[in-house]
C-alpha positions as CSV (number, residue, x, y, z in Angstrom):
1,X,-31.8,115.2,112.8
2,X,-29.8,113.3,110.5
3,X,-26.4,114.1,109.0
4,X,-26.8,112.8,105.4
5,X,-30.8,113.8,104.4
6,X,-32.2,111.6,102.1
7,X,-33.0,112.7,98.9
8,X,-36.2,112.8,97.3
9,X,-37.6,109.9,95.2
10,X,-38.9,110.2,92.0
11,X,-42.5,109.8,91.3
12,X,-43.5,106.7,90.7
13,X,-44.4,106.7,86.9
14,X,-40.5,108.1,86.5
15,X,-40.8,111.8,85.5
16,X,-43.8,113.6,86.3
17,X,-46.0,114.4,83.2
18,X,-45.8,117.8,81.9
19,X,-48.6,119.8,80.6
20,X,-48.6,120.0,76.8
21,X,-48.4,123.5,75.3
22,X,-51.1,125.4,74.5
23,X,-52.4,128.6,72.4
24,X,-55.5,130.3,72.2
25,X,-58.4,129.1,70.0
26,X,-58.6,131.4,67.1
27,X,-62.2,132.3,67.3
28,X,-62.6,133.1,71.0
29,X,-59.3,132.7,72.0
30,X,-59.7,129.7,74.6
31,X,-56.5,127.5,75.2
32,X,-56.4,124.7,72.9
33,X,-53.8,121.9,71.7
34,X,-51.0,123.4,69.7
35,X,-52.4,120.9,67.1
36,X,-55.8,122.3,67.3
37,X,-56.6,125.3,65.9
38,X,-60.5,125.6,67.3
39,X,-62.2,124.8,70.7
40,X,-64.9,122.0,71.0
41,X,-66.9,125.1,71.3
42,X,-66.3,126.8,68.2
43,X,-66.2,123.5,66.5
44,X,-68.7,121.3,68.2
45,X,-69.0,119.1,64.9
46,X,-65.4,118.0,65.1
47,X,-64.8,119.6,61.2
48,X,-61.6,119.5,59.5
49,X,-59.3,122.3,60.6
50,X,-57.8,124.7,58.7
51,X,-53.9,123.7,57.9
52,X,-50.8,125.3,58.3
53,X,-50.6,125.7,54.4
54,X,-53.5,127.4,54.1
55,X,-52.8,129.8,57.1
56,X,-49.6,130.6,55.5
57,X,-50.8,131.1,52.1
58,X,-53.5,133.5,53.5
59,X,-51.0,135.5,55.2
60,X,-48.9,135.7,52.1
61,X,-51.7,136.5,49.9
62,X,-52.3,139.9,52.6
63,X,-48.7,140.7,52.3
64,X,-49.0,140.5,48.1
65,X,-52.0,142.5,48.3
66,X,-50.4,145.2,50.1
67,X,-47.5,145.5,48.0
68,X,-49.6,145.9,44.7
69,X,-51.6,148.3,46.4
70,X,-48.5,150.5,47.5
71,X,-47.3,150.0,44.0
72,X,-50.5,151.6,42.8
73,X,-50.4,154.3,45.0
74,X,-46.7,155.0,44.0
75,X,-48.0,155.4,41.0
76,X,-50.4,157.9,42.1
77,X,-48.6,159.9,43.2
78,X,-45.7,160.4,41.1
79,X,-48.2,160.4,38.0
80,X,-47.6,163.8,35.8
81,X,-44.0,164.5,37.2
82,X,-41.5,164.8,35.0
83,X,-40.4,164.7,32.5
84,X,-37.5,167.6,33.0
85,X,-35.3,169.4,30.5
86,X,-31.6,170.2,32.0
87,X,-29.2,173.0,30.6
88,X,-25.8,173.4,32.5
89,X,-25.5,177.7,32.4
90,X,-22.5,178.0,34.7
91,X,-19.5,175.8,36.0
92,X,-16.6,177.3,38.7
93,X,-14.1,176.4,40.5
94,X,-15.2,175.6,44.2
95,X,-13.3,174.2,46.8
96,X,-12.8,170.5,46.0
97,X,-14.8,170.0,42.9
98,X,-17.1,172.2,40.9
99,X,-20.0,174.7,41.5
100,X,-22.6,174.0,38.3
101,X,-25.3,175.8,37.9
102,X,-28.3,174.2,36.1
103,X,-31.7,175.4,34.2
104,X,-33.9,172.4,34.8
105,X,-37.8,172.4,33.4
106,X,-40.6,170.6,34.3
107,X,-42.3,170.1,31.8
108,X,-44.9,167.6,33.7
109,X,-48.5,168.7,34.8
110,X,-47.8,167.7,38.8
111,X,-44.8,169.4,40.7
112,X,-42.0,167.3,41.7
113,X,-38.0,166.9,41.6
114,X,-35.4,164.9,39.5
115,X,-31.9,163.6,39.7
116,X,-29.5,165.1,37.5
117,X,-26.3,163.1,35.4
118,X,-23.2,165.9,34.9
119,X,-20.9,164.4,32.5
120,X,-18.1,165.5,30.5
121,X,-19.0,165.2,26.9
122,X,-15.5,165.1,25.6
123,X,-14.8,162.4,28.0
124,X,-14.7,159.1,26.1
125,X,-16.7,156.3,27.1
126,X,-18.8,157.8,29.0
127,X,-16.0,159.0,31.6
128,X,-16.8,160.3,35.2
129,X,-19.9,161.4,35.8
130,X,-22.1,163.2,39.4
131,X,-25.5,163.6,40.2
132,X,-27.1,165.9,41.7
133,X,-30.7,166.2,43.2
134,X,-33.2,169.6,41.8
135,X,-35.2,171.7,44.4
136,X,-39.4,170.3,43.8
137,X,-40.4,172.4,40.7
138,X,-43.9,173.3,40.1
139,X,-45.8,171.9,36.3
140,X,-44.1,173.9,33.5
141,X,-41.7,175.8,35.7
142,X,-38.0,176.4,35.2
143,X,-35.6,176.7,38.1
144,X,-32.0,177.9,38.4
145,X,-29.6,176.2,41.3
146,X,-26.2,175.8,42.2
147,X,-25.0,172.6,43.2
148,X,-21.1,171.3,44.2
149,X,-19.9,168.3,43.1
150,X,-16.8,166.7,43.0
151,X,-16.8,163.7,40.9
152,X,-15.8,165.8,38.0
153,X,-12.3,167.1,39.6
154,X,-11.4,170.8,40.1
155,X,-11.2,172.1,36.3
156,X,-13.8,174.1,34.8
157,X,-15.1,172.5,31.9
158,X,-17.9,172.2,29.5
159,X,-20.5,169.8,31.3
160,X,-24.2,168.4,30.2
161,X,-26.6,167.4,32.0
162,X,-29.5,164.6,32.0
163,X,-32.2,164.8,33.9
164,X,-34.9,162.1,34.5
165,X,-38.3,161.4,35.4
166,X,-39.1,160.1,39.1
């Protein structure tokens, strides 16, 4: 046994070939050239293959389809809600803000909820202003609730309120 081992030469071409990458064909999912996008089986004629532009604009044209389509649906299903009427009855002192307590009607044909915008009218330009979020209320039903805000400050004021459709 020797002290110093020899190393290994190289192959003799230099560096030994690697295999080039592959995927699967995409109609029976044999491996294929990276370039190639069917087998010689599935494409025994040798036709044009499809290109990377028109995979990709395939692809997109699913994903706009499916966007429109949820759109629609959206639509759906919010269709009749709204739109709500929104009286302040009550405002109190509570904690850090201000308790209000709101009549809000739907006066829609489907059930739903809305998003309310407290503001003080005597407030120029518009001033400060909260929101608060309704219980769901049925087609043509009023509800009373209580909700805290405290945008607004801690002073019991005169407040009105805006509610809008979904």
């Amino acid at each position: 046994m020797s002290a110093n081992p020899t190393p290994l030469a190289p192959p003799a071409g230099g560096t030994p070939d690697r295999p080039a990458p592959l995927h699967g064909c995409v109609r029976c999912g044999a491996p294929v050239a990276v370039d190639v996008a069917l087998c010689e089986e599935c494409n025994p004629l040798g036709l044009a293959q499809p290109s990377a532009s028109q995979v990709h604009g395939t692809a997109f044209l699913g994903v706009a389809i499916a966007v429109i389509l949820m759109a629609i649906v959206a639509r759906i299903a919010i269709s009749g809600v709204g739109p709500f009427d929104g009286q302040v009855s009550a405002v109190m002192q509570a904690g850090d803000g201000l308790a209000v307590t709101l009549l809000v009607t739907n006066q829609g044909t489907s059930t739903g909820s809305t998003t309310c915008r407290l503001s003080d009218p005597a407030a120029r330009f518009g001033g400060a202003s909260g929101y608060v979020q309704s219980p769901r209320i049925g087609p043509g039903e009023t509800v009373t609730f209580t909700a805290e805000i405290s945008q607004l400050g801690t002073s019991p004021r005169l407040l009105t309120a805006e509610c809008s459709a979904p």
